[in-house]
N, C-alpha and C positions, 0 to 999 in steps of 0.2 A: 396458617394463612394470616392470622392478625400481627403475629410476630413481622412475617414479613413485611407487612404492611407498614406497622410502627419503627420497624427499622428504617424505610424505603422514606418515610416522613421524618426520617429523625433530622433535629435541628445542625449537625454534625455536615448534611450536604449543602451547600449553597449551587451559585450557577454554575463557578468555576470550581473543579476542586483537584487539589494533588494527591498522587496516591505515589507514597514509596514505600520503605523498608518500614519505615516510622508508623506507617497507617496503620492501627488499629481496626478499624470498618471499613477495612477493604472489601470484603464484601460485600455489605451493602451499599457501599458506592457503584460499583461494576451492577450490581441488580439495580439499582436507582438509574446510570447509566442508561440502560438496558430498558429503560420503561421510558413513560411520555414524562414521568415525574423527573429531580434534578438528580445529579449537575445534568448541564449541557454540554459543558465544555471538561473534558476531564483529560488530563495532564499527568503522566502516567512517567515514572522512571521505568528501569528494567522490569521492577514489579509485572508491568500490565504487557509485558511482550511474548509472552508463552503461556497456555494453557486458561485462557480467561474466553469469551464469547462478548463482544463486544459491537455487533454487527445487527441491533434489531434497530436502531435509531438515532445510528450516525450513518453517513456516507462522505465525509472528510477527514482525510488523515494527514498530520502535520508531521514530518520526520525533523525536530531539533536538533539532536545529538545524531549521526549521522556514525557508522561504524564503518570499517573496510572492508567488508564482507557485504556483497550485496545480498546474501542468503536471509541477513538482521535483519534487513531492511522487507523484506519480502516477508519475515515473518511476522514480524509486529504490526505489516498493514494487515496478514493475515487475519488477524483478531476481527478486523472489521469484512476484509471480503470473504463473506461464507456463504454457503445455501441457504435462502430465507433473509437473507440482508435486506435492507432498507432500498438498498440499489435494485437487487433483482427485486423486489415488491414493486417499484416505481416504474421502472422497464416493461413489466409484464401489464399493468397498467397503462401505462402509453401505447402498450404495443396491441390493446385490446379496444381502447377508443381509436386508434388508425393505424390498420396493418399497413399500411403504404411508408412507413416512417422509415428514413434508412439509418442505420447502424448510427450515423455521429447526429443524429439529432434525439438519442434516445439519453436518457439519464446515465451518466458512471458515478465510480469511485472517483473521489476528489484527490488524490496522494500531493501534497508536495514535499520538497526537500529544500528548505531556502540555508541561504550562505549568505555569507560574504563577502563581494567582490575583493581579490589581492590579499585575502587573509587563508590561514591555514584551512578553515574549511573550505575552501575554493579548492586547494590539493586535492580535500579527504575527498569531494563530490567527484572531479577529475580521474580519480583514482578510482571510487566507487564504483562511477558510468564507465570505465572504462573496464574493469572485471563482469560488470552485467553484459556487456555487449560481447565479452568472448566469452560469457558462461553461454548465451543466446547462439552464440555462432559454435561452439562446439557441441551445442545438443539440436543442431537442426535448423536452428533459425538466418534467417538471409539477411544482414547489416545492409546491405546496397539498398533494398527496399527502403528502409528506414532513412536514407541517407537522400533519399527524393522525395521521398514524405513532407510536408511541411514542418509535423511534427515529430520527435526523437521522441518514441516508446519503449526503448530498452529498461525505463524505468518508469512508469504509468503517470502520464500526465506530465513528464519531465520533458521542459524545453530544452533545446542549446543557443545560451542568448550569449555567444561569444567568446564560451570555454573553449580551454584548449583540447579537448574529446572529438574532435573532428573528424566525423567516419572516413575511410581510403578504402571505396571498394578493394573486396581480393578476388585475384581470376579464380574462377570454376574451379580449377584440379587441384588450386592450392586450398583451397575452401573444404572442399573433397575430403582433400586425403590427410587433413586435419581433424575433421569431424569424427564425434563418440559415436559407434556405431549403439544406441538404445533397441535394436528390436529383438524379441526375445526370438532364440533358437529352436527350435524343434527338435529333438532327439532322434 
């Protein structure tokens, strides 16, 4: 436990800190992370995108580097949305001083994904949102809803401030008989 500790204080963390390939005390950044102690702000290459627990005391996640796969993107916020997060700690609290609260006045995950308006990452985002929203529509989920929402959640917390991703409802049968059938069979 002291080891931990003296790591967890080691002069090595400040508020902000990077963790890549280079980092040495990666772990005890991610356990520093992880606590009320520092960083606060941690800035993480591919290192921090798989297999780390990142979700006891953040609930804002910044996607930089943005890949074409929206699966990356879902997994690196992964780190932060888990069971016992900071979010569901805060929710469950809200929800315990007044059950009457509805859903959008309760605490989320923070996710954004910023760009560059008319620069390549404008594409990669366009392209990105636009594979979440047929990976959502081929496993069940209904684009039209979202498309009268105010807000576009194919990607959490992701507005459409003018991209060119513009949902086009599709009729029912064509929706249909596109869609993955997921439900397990019975033998």
């Amino acid at each position: 436990m002291l080891n931990r500790l003296a790591a967890l204080m080691s002069s090595y963390l400040r508020d902000t800190t990077l963790v890549s390939g280079a980092t040495r005390e990666r772990d005890a950044v991610f356990r520093g992370f992880n606590s009320p102690l520092l960083p606060e702000i941690l800035i993480c290459t591919q290192v921090g995108q798989e297999g780390i627990d990142l979700h006891r005391h953040c609930r804002n996640v910044i996607h930089y580097d943005l890949g074409w796969n929206p699966a990356t993107i879902e997994q690196r916020t992964g780190r932060v949305d888990r069971i016992g997060s900071k979010v569901q700690r805060e929710r469950k609290l809200k929800m315990s001083e007044c059950s009457q609260l509805a859903e959008r006045g309760l605490p989320g995950l923070e996710v954004a994904l910023p760009y560059l308006a008319a620069t390549y990452d404008e594409r990669m985002f366009d392209r990105l949102y636009a594979r979440a929203q047929a990976f959502d529509l081929l496993t069940g989920g209904d684009p039209s809803a979202e498309a009268e929402d105010e807000e576009f959640l194919s990607i959490e917390g992701v507005e459409n401030h003018g991209s060119k991703t513009d949902l086009v409802a599709l009729p029912d049968d064509l929706r249909r008989s596109i869609r993955v059938d997921l439900q397990a069979k019975c033998a």
